[in-house]
C-alpha positions as semicolon CSV with decimal commas, in nm:
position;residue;x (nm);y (nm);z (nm)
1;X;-3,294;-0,500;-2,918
2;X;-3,028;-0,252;-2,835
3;X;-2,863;-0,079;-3,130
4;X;-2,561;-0,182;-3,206
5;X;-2,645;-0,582;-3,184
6;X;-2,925;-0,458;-3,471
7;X;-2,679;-0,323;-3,666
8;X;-2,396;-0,634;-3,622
9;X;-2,719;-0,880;-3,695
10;X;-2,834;-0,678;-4,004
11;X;-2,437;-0,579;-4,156
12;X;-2,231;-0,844;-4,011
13;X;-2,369;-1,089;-3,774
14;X;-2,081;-1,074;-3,519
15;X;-2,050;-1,223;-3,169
16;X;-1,841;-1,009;-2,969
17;X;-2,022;-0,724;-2,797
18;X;-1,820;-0,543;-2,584
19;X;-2,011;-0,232;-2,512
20;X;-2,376;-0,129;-2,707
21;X;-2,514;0,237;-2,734
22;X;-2,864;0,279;-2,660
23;X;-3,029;0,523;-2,885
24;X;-3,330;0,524;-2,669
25;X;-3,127;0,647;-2,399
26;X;-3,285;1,036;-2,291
27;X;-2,961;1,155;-2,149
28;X;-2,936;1,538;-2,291
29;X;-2,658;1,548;-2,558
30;X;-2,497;1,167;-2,615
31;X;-2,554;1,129;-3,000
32;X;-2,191;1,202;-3,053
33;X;-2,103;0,963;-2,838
34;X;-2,351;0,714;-2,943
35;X;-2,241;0,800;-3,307
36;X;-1,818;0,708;-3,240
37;X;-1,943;0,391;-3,044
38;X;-2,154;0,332;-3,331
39;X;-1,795;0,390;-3,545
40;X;-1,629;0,159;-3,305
41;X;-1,917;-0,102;-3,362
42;X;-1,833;-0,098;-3,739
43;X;-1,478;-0,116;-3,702
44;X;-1,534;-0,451;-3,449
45;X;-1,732;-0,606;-3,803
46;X;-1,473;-0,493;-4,023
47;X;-1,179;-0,616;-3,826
48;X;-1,420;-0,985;-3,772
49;X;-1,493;-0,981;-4,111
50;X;-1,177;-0,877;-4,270
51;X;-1,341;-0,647;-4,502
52;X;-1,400;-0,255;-4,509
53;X;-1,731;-0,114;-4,504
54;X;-1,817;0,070;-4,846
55;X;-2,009;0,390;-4,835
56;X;-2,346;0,223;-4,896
57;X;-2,269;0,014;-4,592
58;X;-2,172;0,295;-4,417
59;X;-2,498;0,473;-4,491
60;X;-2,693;0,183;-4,378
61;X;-2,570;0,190;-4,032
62;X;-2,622;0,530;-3,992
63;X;-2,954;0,527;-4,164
64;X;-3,055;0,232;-3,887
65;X;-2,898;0,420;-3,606
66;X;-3,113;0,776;-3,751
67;X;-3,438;0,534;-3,764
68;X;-3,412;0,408;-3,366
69;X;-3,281;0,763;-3,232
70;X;-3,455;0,995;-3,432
71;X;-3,731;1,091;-3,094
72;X;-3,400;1,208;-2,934
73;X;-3,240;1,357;-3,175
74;X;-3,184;1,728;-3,154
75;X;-3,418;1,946;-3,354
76;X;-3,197;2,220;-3,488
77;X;-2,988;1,950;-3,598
78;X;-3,082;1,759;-3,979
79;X;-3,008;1,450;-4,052
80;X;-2,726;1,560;-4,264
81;X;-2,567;1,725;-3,990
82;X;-2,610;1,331;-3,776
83;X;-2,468;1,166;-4,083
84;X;-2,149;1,393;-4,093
85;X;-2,119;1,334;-3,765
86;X;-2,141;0,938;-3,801
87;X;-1,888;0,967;-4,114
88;X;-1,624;1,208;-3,857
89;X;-1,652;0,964;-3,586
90;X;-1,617;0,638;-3,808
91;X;-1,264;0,817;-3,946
92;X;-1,173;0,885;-3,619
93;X;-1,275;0,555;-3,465
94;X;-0,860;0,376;-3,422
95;X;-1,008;0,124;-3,170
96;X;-1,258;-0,115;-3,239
97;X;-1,505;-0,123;-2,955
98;X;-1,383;-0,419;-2,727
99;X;-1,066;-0,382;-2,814
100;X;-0,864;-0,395;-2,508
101;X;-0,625;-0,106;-2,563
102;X;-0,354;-0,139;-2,284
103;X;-0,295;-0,516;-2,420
104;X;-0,232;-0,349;-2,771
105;X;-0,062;-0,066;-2,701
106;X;0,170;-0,320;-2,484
107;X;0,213;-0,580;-2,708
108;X;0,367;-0,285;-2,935
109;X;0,592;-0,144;-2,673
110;X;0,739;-0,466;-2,617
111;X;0,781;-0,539;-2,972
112;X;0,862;-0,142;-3,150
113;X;1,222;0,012;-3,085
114;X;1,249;0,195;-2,760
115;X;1,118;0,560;-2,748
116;X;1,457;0,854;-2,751
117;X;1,301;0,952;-2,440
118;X;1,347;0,661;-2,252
119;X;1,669;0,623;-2,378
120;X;1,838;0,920;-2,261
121;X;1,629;0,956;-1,926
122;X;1,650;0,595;-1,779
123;X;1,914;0,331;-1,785
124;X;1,616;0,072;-1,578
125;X;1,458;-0,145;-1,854
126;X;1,125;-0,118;-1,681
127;X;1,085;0,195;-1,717
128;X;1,241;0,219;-2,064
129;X;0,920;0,028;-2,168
130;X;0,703;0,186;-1,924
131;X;0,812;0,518;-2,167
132;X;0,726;0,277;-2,445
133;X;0,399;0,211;-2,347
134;X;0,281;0,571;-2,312
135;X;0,421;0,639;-2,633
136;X;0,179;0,325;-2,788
137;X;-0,085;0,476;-2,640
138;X;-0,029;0,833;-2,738
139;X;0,008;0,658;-3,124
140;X;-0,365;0,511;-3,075
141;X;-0,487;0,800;-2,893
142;X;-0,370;1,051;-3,160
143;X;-0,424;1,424;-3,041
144;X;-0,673;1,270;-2,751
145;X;-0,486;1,195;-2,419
146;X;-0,546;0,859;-2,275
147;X;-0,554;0,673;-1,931
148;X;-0,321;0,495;-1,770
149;X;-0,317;0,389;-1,401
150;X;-0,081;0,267;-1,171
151;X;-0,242;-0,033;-1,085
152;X;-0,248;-0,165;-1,443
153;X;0,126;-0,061;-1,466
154;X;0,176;-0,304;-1,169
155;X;0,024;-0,565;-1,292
156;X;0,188;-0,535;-1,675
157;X;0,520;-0,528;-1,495
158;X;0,445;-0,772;-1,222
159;X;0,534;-0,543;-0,962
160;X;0,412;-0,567;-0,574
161;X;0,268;-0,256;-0,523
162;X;0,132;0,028;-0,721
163;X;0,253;0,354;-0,551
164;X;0,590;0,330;-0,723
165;X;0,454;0,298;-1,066
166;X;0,250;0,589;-0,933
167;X;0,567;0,771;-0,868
168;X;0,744;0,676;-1,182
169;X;0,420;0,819;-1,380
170;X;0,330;1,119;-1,158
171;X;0,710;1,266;-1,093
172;X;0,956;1,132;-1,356
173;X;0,746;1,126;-1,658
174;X;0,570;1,456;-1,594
175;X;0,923;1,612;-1,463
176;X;1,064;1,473;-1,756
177;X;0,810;1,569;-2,032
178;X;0,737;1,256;-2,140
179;X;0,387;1,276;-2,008
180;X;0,166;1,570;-1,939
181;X;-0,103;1,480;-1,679
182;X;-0,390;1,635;-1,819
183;X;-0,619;1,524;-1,548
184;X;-0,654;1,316;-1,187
């Protein structure tokens, strides 16, 4: 049984899987990442449930997650050092994992006052919320950048094509400073 449905069966029984970490995956250096999906994983219970994990709960996760991984664990790495990293990557877990994150970060552009910066650069109410939108997703991303592409922006505003979304993205908002393109 992968990881993460143990966990939901043995702290909160849930349903939705979106995505499960494998701790008996060898690739070199993952445990971070298995420990934030395992963050993510907790935050899908606690938003199904309704109620916030206490520290014991907490420690029960990671002490199942410890238990399954520990042959791949790194040596000059203690179990402490795992569990602090579990604890950092629950706190920074925003997004509960199968949370579609366009759809909220949307929903919140369409419903949250218009950004200053697409107020004074565009009169065109598409791109006023397009402005919107990458400022949602900047609020769930915190200091992490995030992804956008121009196909989804076509399809959110029902557009034909995705080169001029592409455009809008690539030369206005980088031009502009509203984005910085950290990466193609």
């Amino acid at each position: 049984m992968r990881f993460v449905q143990a966990v939901e069966a043995r702290l909160g029984g849930q349903e939705n899987r979106a995505r499960q970490c494998d701790p008996f995956d060898a690739t070199v250096h993952i445990n971070n990442d298995c420990l934030f999906t395992l963050g993510r994983a907790v935050k899908r219970i606690e938003s199904n449930s309704g109620q916030t994990f206490n520290a014991a709960q907490l420690c029960e996760a990671f002490t199942e997650w410890h238990g399954q991984a520990l042959p791949f664990l790194r040596k000059e790495l203690s179990r402490d050092d795992y569990k602090i990293q579990f604890m950092n990557a629950y706190q920074s877990a925003k997004i509960p994992l199968g949370e579609d994150v366009v759809k909220m970060a949307w929903q919140r552009a369409q419903e949250n006052p218009l950004p200053p910066e697409a107020i004074n650069h565009f009169e065109d109410a598409d791109k006023r919320l397009l402005a919107a939108l990458c400022r949602e997703l900047q609020i769930i991303h915190g200091q992490q950048p995030f992804f956008l592409s121009a196909q989804t922006v076509q399809q959110l505003f029902g557009l034909k094509c995705h080169i001029e979304p592409a455009r809008w993205l690539r030369s206005a908002f980088c031009v502009l400073k509203i984005l910085d393109e950290v990466e193609k």
